[in-house]
DRENDREN-760606 format. One line per 8 residues: number of its first residue (from 1); for each residue x, y, z of C-alpha. Coordinates in pm, 1 decimal. Example, Ala and Ser with C-alpha at 12.3 -4.5 7.8 and 13.67 -1.06 7.14 Angstrom:
DRENDREN-760606
1> 1230.0 -450.0 780.0 | 1367.0 -106.0 714.0 .
end
This chain:
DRENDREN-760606
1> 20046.2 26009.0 19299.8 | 19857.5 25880.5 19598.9 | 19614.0 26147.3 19828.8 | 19348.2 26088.9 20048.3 | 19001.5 26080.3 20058.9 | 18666.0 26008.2 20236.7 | 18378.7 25813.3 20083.9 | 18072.4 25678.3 20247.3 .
9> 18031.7 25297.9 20209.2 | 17742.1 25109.9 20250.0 | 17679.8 24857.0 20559.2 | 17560.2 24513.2 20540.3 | 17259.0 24473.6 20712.1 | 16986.0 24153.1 20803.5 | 16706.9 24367.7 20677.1 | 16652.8 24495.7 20262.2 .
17> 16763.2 24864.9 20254.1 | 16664.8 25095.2 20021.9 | 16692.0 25489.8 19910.4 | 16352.6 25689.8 19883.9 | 16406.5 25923.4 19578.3 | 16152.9 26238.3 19597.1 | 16089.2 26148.4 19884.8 | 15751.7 26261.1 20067.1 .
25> 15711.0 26457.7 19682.7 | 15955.8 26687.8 19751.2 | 16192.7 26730.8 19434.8 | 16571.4 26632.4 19555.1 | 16450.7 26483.4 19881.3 | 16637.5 26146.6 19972.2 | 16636.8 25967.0 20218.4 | 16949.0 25718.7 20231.6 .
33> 17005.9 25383.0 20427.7 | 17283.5 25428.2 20705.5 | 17651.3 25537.7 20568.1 | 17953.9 25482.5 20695.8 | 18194.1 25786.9 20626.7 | 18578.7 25620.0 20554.0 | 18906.7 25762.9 20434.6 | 19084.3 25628.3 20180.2 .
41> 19386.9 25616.9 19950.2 | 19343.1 25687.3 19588.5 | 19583.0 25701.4 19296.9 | 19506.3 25974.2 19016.3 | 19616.6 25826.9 18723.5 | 19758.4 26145.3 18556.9 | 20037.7 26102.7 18800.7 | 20053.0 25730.0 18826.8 .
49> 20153.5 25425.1 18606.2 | 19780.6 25254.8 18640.6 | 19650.7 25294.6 18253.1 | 19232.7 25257.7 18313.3 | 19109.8 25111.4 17980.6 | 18696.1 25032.5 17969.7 | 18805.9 24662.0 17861.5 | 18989.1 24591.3 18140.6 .
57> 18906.1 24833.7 18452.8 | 18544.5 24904.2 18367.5 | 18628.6 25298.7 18314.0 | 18819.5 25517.9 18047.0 | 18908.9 25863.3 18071.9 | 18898.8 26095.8 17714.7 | 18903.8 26416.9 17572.4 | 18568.9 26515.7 17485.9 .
65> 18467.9 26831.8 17286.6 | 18125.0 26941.8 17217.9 | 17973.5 27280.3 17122.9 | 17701.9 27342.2 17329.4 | 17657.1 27470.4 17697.3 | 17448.5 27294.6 17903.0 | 17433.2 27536.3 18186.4 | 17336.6 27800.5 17937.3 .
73> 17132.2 27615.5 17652.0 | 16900.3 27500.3 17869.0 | 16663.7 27361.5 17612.2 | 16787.7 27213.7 17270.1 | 17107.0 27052.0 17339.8 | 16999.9 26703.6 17394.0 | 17012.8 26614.3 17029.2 | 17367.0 26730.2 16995.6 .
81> 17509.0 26633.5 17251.4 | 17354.6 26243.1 17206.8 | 17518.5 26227.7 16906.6 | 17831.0 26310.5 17028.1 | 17790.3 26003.2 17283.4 | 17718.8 25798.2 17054.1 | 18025.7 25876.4 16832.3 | 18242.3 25865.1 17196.4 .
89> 18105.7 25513.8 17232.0 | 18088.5 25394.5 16906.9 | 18453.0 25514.8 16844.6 | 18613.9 25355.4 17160.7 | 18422.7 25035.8 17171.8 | 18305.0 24751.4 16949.8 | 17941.4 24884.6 17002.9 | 17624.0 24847.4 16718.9 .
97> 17369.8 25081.9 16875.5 | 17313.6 25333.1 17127.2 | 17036.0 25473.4 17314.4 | 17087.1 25791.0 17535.7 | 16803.2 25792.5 17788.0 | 16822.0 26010.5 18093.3 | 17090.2 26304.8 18194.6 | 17132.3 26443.8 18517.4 .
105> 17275.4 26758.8 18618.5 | 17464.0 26742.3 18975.7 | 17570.9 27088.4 19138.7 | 17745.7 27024.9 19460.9 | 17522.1 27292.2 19664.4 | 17272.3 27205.0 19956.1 | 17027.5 27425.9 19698.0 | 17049.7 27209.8 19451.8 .
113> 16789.9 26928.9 19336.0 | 17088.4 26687.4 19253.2 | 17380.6 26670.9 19456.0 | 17676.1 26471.4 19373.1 | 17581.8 26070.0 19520.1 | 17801.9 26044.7 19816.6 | 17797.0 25611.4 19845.7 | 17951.6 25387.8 19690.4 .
121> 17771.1 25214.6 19452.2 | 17681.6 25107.0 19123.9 | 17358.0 25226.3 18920.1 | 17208.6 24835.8 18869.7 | 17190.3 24560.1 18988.8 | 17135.5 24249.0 18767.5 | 16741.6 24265.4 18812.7 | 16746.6 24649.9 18824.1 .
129> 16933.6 24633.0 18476.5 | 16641.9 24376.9 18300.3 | 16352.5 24579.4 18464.9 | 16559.7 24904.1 18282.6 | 16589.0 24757.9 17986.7 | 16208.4 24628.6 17937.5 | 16102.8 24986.8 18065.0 | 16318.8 25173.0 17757.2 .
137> 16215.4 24912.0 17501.0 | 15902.4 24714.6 17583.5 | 15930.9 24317.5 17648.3 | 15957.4 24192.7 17329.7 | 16248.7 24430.0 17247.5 | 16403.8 24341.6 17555.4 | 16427.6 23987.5 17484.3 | 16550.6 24060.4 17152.4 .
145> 16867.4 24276.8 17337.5 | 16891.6 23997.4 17589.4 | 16971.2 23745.2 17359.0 | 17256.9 23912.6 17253.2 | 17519.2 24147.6 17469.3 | 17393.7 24463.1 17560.4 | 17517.7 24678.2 17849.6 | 17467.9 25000.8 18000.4 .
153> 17717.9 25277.7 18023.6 | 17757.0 25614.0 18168.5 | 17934.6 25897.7 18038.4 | 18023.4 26142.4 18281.2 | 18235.9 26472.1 18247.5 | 18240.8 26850.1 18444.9 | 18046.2 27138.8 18331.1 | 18122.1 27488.4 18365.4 .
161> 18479.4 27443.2 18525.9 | 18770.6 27225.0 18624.9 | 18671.9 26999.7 18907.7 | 18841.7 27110.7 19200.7 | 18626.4 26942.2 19455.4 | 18445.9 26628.7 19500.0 | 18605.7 26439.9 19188.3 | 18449.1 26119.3 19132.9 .
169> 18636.9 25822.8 19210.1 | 18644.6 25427.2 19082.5 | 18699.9 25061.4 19292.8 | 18931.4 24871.0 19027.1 | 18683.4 24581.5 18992.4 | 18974.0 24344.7 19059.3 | 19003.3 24496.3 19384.5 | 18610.3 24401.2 19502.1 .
177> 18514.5 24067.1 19659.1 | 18148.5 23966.5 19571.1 | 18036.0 23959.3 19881.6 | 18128.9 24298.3 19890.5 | 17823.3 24408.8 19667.1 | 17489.3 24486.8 19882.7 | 17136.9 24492.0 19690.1 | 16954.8 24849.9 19731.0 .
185> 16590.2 24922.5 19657.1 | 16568.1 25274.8 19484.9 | 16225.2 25369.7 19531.7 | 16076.6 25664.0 19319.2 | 15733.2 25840.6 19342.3 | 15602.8 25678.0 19061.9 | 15892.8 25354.7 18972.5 | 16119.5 25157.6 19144.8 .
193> 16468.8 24989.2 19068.0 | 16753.1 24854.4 19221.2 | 17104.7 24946.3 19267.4 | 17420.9 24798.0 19454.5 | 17580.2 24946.2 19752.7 | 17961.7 24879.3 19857.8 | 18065.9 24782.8 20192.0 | 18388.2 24869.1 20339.3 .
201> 18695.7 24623.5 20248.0 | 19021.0 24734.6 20258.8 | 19178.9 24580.7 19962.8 | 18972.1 24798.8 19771.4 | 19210.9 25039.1 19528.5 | 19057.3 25387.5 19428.5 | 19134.7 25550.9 19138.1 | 19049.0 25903.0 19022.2 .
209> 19184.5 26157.1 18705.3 | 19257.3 26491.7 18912.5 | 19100.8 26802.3 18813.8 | 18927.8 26702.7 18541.9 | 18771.6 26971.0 18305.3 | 18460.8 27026.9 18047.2 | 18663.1 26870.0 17746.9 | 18711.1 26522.9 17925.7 .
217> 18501.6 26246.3 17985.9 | 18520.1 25921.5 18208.8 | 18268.8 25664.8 18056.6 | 18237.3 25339.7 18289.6 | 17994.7 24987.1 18269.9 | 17768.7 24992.4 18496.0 | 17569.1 24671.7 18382.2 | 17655.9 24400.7 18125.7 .
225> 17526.1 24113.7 18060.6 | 17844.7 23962.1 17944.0 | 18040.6 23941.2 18199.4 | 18239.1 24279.1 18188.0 | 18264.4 24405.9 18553.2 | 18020.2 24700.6 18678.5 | 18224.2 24952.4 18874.6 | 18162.8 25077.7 19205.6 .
233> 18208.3 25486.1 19228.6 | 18114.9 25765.0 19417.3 | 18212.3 26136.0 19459.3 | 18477.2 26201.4 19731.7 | 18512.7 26416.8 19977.8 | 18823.2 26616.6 19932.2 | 19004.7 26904.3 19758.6 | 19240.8 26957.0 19476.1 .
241> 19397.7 27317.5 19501.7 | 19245.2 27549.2 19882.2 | 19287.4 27835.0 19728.2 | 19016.3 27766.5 19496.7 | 18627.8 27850.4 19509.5 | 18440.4 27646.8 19235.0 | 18144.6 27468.9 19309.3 | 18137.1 27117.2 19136.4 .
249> 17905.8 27055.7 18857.9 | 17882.6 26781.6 18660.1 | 17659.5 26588.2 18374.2 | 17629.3 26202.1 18408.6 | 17449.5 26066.0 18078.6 | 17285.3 25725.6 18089.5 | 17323.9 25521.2 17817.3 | 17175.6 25130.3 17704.9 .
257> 17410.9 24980.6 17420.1 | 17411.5 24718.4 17229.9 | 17760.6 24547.6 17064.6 | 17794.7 24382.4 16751.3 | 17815.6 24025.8 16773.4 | 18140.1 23904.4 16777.9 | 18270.2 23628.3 17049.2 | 17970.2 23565.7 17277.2 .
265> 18136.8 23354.3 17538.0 | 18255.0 23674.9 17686.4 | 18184.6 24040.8 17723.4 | 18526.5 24147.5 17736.4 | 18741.0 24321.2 17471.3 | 19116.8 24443.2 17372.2 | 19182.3 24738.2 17151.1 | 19375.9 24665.5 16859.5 .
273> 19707.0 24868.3 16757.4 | 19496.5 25142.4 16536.7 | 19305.6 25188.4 16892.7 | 18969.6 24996.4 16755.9 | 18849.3 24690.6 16976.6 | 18853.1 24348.8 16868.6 | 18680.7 24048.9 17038.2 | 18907.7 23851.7 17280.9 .
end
């Protein structure tokens, strides 16, 4: 089924632009280049006959049970609950090694320290990814990883409730021109990185899995240095069922992998019948 939404995309510009995290050192202050606020059509795949697989559309959408509560355990559950990453990832794809390195909790109220990111975007750029990558592991680490194929991933899912409003949507990658992509400075008190915005291009096609609830998962590439697309995303701006009051809270969980070695020329791979991937 096809709705309607409204995202903000990003605008090409002749100047760098950049997002000021913290901002001033106030805790959830950001200050964000210029947005452009556009609807859009987007197909929720529950409904549809679009199958998103991580090999060949960047995101996947699973069941995903754990035991603890993260709005209640609010201490304590990080071991847990990395584990059970690492078995999501390690189960779906051909991957050696994973390190879980940052979680963010996003409650969609003007209160809250993190709100749901309203741009389009992905969370690296190709610099921002190798600066990552020598911060969580030290250069000579880094080079080790870099010689092989290593990517980052995020795992994303609700907490607390269903998602009734602001779901986070996808751009199929096949849908995105390069020149599309826009580099973004993302300037902390204390670090910087780099991210990419999307601009506006109406070939783009959204997808989204509708009312999504604690015991699923959408894990998507947002760097690799194989090839495999990153995937543009961003909440959206609309509203599953009126008559509904939930506010929107969600975990993203950051992750740095590294896959076994299999064929190098590419960092692309099928699933075979038994649901394991295989290089292609």
């Amino acid at each position: 089924m096809t709705t309607t939404a409204t995202v903000n995309y990003h605008l090409h510009k002749p100047e760098r632009q950049a997002f000021m995290i913290d901002a001033e050192g106030i805790v959830g202050n950001i200050i964000a280049p210029e947005l452009v606020a556009t609807e859009i059509s987007v197909e929720d795949i529950r409904s549809s006959n679009i199958t998103a697989s991580f090999e060949q559309a960047s995101v996947e959408f699973a069941k995903f049970n754990i035991a603890v509560d993260v709005l209640v355990e609010t201490s304590g559950w990080q071991s847990q609950y990395d584990a059970d990453i690492t078995r999501l990832l390690k189960t779906r794809l051909n991957i050696e090694e994973v390190i879980v390195f940052d979680h963010m909790l996003r409650i969609d109220d003007e209160n809250a320290d993190r709100k749901p990111a309203r741009n389009v975007h992905s969370d690296y750029s190709a610099a921002g990814a190798q600066q990552r990558l020598i911060d969580l592991l030290g250069e000579e680490q880094a080079t080790e990883w870099a010689s092989g194929h290593y990517a980052f991933i995020n795992v994303w899912r609700p907490v607390g409730a269903e998602i009734n409003s602001s779901p986070l949507g996808f751009v199929l990658p096949t849908s995105v021109d390069e020149c599309d992509w826009i580099l973004l400075d993302l300037i902390y008190p204390d670090r910087e990185g780099q991210i990419l915005g999307l601009a506006a291009n109406p070939a783009h096609q959204w997808i989204y899995q509708s009312r999504m609830t604690p015991d699923e998962v959408a894990f998507f590439n947002i760097f690799d240095n194989k090839g495999l697309p990153s995937i543009a995303h961003s909440a959206m701006d609309m509203l599953e069922n009126p008559a509904k009051n939930t506010v929107r809270k969600s975990l993203e969980s950051r992750t740095l992998v590294r896959y076994r070695e299999t064929d190098t020329s590419t960092g692309y791979f099928t699933r075979n019948s038994n649901g394991n991937t295989t290089g292609k």
